[in-house]
N, C-alpha and C positions, 0 to 999 in steps of 0.2 A: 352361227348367224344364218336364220335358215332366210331371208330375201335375198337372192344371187346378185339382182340389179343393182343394189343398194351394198354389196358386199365389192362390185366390179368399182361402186364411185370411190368405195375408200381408198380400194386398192390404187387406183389413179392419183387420185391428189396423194397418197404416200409415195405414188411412183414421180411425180413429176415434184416433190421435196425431194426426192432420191435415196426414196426409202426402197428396196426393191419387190419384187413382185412374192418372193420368197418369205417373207416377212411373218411371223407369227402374231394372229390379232387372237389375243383373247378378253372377255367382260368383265368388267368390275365392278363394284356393286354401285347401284343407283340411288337416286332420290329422291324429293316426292313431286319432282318435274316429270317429263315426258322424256328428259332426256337421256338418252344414252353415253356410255362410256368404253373406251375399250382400248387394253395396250398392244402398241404395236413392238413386240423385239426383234431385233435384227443382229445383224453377225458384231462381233465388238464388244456385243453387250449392252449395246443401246439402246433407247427405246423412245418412245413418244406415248402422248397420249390424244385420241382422236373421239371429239365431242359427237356427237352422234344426234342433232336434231332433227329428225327424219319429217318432225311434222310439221317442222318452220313455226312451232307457236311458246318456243323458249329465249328467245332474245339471242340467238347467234351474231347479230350483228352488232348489236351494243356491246356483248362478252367481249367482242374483239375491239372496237376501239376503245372499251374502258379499260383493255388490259395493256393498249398503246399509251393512256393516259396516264392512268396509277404509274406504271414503270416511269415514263418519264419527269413525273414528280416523289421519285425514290420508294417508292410502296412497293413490295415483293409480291408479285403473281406472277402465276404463269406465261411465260412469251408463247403468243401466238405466231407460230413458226410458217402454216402454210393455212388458206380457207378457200372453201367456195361456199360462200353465205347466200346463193341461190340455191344451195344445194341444201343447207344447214350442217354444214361440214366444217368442224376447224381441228389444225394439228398444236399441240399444244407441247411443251417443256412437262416432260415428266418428273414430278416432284416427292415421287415414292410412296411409301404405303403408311405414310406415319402421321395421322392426325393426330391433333390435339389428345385426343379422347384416347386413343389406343394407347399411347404413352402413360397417362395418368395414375400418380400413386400415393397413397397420402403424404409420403415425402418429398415429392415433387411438385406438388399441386401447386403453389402459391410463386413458385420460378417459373414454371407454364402458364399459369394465370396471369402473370405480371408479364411473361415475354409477349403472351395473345394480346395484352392489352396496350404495349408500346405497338406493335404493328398496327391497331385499328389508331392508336394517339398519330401515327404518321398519317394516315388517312384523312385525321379531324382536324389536319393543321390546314389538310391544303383548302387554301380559300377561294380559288379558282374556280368556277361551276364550268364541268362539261358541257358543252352544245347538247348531248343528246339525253339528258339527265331533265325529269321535270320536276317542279315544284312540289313536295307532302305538304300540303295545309289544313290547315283546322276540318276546312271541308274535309277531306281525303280521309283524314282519322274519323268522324262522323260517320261517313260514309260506310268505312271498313272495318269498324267497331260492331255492324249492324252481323257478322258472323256468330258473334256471340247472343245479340241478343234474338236476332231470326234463326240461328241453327243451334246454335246448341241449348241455348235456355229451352224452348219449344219441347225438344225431344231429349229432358231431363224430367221435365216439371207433366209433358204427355198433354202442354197444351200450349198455346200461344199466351206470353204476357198481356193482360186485359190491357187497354188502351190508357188508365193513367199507370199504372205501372212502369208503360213502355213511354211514356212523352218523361216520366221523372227520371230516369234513368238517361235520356239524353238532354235532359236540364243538365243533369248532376256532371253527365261529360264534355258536357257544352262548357260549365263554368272551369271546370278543373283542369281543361285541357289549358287553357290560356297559361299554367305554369310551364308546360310541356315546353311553351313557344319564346320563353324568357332568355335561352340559352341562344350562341351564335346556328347559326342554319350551315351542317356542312353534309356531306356527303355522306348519304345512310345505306350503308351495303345492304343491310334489309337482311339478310338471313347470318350472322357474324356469330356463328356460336362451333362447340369446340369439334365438331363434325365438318367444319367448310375451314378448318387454321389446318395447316402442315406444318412439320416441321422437317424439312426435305434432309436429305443427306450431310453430313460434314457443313449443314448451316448450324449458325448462333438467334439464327433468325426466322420468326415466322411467314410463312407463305400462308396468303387468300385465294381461295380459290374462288369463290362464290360472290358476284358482285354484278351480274350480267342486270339483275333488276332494281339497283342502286338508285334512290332521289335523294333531292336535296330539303334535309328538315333538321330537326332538331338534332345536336351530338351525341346527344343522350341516348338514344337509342339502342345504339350496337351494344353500347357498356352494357344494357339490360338485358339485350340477348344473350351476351357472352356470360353474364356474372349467373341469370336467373333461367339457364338453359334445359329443357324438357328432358333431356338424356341423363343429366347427373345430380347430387349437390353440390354444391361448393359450400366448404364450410364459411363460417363466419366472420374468422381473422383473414383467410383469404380474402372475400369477397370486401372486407374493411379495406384493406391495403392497396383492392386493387383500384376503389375507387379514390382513395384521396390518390394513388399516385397518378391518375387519368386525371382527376381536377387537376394535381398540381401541373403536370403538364401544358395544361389548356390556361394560358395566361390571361388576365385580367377578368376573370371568371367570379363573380360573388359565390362563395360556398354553399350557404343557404338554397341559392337562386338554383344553382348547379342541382341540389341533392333534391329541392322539391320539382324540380325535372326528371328527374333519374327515376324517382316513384312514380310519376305520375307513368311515364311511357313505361316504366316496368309492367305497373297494373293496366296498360292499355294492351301489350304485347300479348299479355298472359289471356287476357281475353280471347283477343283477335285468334292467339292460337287453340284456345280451346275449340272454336267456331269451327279454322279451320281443320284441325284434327277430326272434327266431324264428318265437314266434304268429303274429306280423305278416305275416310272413312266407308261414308254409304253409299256417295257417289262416285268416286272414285276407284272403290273397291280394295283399297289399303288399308286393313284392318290393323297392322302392325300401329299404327299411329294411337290406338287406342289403348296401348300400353303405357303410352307418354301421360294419357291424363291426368290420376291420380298425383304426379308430381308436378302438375301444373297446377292443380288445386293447391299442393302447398304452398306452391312459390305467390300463387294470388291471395291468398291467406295472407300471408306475411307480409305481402305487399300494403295491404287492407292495417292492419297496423300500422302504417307512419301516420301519425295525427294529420296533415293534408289529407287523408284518405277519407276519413272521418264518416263524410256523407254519403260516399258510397260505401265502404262496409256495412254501414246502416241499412242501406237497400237493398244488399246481398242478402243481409240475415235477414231481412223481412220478406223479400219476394223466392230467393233460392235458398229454403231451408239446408241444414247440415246435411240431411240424410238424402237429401239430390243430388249433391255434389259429387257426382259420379259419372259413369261410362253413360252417354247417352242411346235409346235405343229405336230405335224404327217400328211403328207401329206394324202389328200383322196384317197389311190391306196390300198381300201382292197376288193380287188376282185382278184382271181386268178383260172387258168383253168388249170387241169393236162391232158396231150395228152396221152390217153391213149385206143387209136382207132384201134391201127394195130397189126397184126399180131406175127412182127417181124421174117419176115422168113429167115432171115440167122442166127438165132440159130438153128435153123435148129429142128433137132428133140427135141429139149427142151420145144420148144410153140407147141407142138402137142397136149400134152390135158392139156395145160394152156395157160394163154395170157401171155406176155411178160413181162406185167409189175408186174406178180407175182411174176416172177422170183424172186430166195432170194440170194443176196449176204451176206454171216455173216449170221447173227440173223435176217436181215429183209428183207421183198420184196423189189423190186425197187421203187415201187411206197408210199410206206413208207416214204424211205428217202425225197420224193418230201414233202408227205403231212406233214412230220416232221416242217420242213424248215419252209411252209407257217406258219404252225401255232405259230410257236416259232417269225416270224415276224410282229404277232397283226392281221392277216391276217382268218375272218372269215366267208366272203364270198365264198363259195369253190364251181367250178363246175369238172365235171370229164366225159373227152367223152368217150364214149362206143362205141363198133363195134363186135370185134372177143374176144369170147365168155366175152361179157361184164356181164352176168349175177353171173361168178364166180368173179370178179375186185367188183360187186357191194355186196355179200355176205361179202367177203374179210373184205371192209371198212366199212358195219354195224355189225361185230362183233370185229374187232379191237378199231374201234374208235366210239363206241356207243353213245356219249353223242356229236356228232359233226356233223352239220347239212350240208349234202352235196350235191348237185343235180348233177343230170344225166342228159346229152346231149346226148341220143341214135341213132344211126345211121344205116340204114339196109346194105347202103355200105360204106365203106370206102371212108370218102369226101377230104384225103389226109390234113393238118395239118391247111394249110389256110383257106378250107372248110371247118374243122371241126370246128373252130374258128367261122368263118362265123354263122354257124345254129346255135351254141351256145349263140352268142350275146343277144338274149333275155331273157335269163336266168343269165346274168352277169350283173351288177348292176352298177359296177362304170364305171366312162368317160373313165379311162385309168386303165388295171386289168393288173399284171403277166400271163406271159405263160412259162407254166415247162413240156417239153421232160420228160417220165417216165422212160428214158434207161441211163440215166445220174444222177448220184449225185457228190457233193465233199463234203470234208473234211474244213472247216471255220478254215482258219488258222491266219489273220489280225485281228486286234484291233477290229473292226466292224463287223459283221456280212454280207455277200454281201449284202441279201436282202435289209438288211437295206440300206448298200450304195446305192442301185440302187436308194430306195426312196429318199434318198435324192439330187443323180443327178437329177431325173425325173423333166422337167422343158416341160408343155404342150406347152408354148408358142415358144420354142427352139425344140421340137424332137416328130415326131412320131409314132419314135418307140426307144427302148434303150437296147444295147445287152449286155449280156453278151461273155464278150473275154475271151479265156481260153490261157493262155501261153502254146503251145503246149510241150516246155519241162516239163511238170506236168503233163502229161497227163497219164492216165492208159489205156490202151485196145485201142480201136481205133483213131486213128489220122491222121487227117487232117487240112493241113493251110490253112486254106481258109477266113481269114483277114489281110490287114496290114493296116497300119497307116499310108495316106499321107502327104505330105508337108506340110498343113493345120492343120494335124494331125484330119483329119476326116476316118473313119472308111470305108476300101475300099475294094470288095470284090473278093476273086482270082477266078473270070469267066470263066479265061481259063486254070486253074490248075498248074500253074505256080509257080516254087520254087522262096521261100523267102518268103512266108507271114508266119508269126509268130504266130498268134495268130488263134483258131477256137472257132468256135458260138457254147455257152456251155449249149444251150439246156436251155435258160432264159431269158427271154427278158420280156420287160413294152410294152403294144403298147394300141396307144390310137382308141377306136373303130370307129373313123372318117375316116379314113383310108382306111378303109372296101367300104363306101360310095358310091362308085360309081363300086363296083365291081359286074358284071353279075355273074360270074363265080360259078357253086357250087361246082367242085373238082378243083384245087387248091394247091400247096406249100404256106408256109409262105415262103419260101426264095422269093415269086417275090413281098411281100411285104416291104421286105426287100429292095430289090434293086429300091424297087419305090419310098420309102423313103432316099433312098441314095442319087438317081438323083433328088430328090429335096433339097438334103443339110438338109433333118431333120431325119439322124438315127446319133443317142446316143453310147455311148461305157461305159461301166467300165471293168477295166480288174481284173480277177481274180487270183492268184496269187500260190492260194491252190494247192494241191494234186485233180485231178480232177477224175472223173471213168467215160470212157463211154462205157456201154455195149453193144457193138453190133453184139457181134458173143461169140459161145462157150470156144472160147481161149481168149478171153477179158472178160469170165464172171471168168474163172481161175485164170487169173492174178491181178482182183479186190478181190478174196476170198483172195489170200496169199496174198496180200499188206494189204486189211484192218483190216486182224489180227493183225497187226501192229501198230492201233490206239485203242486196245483195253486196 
């Protein structure tokens, strides 16, 4: 454990359980939380296990009184023995090293599958809803559905679903969901499959471990997780016995109602995780998750088979051919440049012994918010132009971000944004990189991330160049309309300053460095690449939607400080 500070608090709360100072912690393996895990042994032979939430954004506090709640209505979990949920610290009942999963043999499967599924049947009876447990509804599956169709569909197919595609496709889960909701509403552990079941020492009985982000929805669920799980098969006569004996358990239950519920969340789950297996993935940097697909594909297959399914396997085979249904993958655009060359003289005296992009709006510079962004979008190739006092811009970002490799494009004059782009080029690595204005940030308020979206509009053989639109009603500080959207609905730009164009250039754009190719020039606007790209029919649009900031004067850097205390 190499944080000391963080190794003294465990030590403490296992001191003050009266675990002693001598105590041997070592890691167990983790999962695709944040959180940690680690056993503590001690003399005797005993041990605990100590949850390790260091970032406070895993539910330590629910863990613990769902696991006072479950216990107290006969459900086997771990007793939390000692916590400091200001800390994200709890000690927990060590339940040993025997999952579900590790046990598993094909002689055993269907006594393990039937024990997992009387534990989760003790769960489904209790009818009690915890105080700190919220509602899953229709909304909430809608919602949380959208993984699949914004993340993984996108970067399968190498493009975003066209717009009736994507409206039929939440028709079809709009209508089909309503069987989901036929079944009684009880407590949905949400992750109940055979990696979060123990089966502890000298028990008959299974232990949950996994329940800290439990709502109250449909019963149906967990069965789906457990029976239609990412890590294994279950055979057929298993998976048969184990659902009639969860129905039969579950009294006054309609059969029918029950099993066109069970499909319906199976093929919602299998979605949801394929989506997220993506995050996991590109955002998160868990590549392991990408192992799990190809048997989620099966399991959503099969699920596409129950006649309820009907309308959407239809839309599967028509919009996700056979031969997509595979590892999704990340477009080559990890290269991006922050414009960070000028002056910014109508802040007037504010960049007089700083450059502009240090300016701090809140807690951070300007040019923070840009490198934020790229890096949060897998984005490692980083350059940054220099000009007007670049030497403090380049201090700046080797002591904030030490561990992040970034080049300099220095300039003795200001080559204006085209230009500077231009001499940059040899120091930028991909065919087509981001360009980020340092006087502008926004606020990520859609399902996706922009950047992300932008990758996954960028299409080289269709655009380029690809902007980002700012809906000028979200706009903070400066504004101007200076896009609208023709007849064609291609991206058109207001030349002669002309009211009604709706939308301005939000300081973000993809552009591919072909473009550049025949240009003499070494000072330069990017806008007349812009327009050159226009008048050939290949500039790109995604529009932005957010809360936007553009700082371009003293009174637009005030009016970004008091709005974005507002997202704090």
């Amino acid at each position: 454990m190499e944080n000391g500070k963080r190794l003294n608090q465990i030590y403490e709360l296992l001191r003050c359980f009266g675990i002693p100072q001598q105590s041997q912690i070592t890691p167990l393996n983790t999962d695709a939380s944040s959180r940690r895990y680690w056993r503590a042994a001690y003399k005797n032979h005993g041990s605990v296990i100590v949850l390790d939430d260091e970032n406070k954004c895993c539910k330590t506090k629910e863990f613990a009184e769902l696991s006072s709640f479950l216990r107290a209505h006969g459900a086997y979990v771990p007793e939390v023995f000692a916590q400091n949920i200001d800390e994200g610290l709890l000690i927990l009942e060590d339940l040993g090293n025997d999952s579900i999963n590790s046990l598993l043999t094909p002689e055993n499967e269907k006594e393990l599958y039937l024990k997992s599924a009387q534990a989760l049947a003790k769960v489904a009876k209790i009818t009690l809803r915890p105080q700190n447990v919220k509602d899953f509804a229709k909304a909430d599956l809608l919602k949380d559905i959208k993984l699949f169709s914004d993340w993984y569909v996108p970067m399968v197919l190498g493009h975003p679903l066209n717009t009736k595609a994507y409206k039929e496709f939440f028709a079809i889960v709009d209508e089909l969901a309503d069987m989901a909701f036929k079944v009684p509403n009880r407590l949905m552990l949400w992750d109940y499959h055979v990696d979060n079941i123990m089966l502890p020492p000298h028990s008959r009985e299974c232990a949950i471990i996994d329940f800290q982000d439990a709502m109250w929805g449909p019963l149906t669920y967990d069965l789906a997780s457990l029976l239609a799980s990412d890590r294994r098969v279950v055979s057929p006569s298993t998976a048969n016995a184990v659902k009639v004996a969860f129905w039969q358990s579950m009294e006054g239950i309609n059969q029918s109602v029950f099993n066109d519920s069970l499909a319906f969340m199976s093929m919602y789950r299998h979605m949801r995780v394929l989506g997220r297996f993506t995050t996991l993935c590109f955002v998160n940097r868990k590549e392991k998750y990408l192992n799990y697909i190809p048997q989620t594909w099966q399991h959503l297959e099969e699920d596409l088979d129950s006649p309820v399914l009907q309308k959407m396997k239809d839309w599967v085979n028509k919009n996700i051919p056979a031969d997509y249904r595979g590892l999704p993958h990340k477009k080559p655009l990890n290269s991006a440049i922050i414009l960070a060359a000028g002056r910014g003289s109508r802040m007037e005296h504010l960049t007089d012994d700083m450059p502009k992009p240090l300016v701090k709006v809140g807690n951070k510079s300007l040019i923070d918010y840009n490198l934020e962004r790229i890096l949060s979008a897998g984005i490692s190739d980083i350059t940054v132009n220099l000009c007007y006092k670049g030497e403090m811009i380049k201090k700046h970002l080797h002591q904030v971000y030490p561990d992040i490799k970034i080049t300099f494009s220095e300039e003795e004059t200001a080559l204006e944004t085209g230009g500077g782009i231009k001499k940059a080029l040899p120091l930028i690595k991909s065919e087509a990189f981001f360009v980020c204005n340092s006087d502008v940030f926004f606020i990520d308020e859609g399902y996706k991330p922009l950047l992300w979206r932008m990758m996954d509009e960028w299409d080289e053989k269709k655009y380029d160049i690809l902007l980002m639109l700012q809906d000028v009603d979200k706009i903070c500080g400066d504004v101007s309309g200076d896009y609208r959207l023709d007849s064609n609905n291609n991206p058109e730009r207001n030349a002669l300053k002309l009211p009604g164009y709706p939308y301005m250039f939000g300081g973000i754009s993809v552009i591919s460095r072909k473009i550049f190719a025949d240009e003499k020039r070494e000072i330069f606007s990017l806008r007349d690449m812009f327009d050159k790209a226009q008048s050939q029919g290949r500039l790109g649009f995604v529009i932005n939607n957010g809360c936007f900031f553009h700082v371009g004067t003293p009174q637009a850097l005030n009016e970004a400080v008091k709005k974005i205390s507002g997202y704090k």
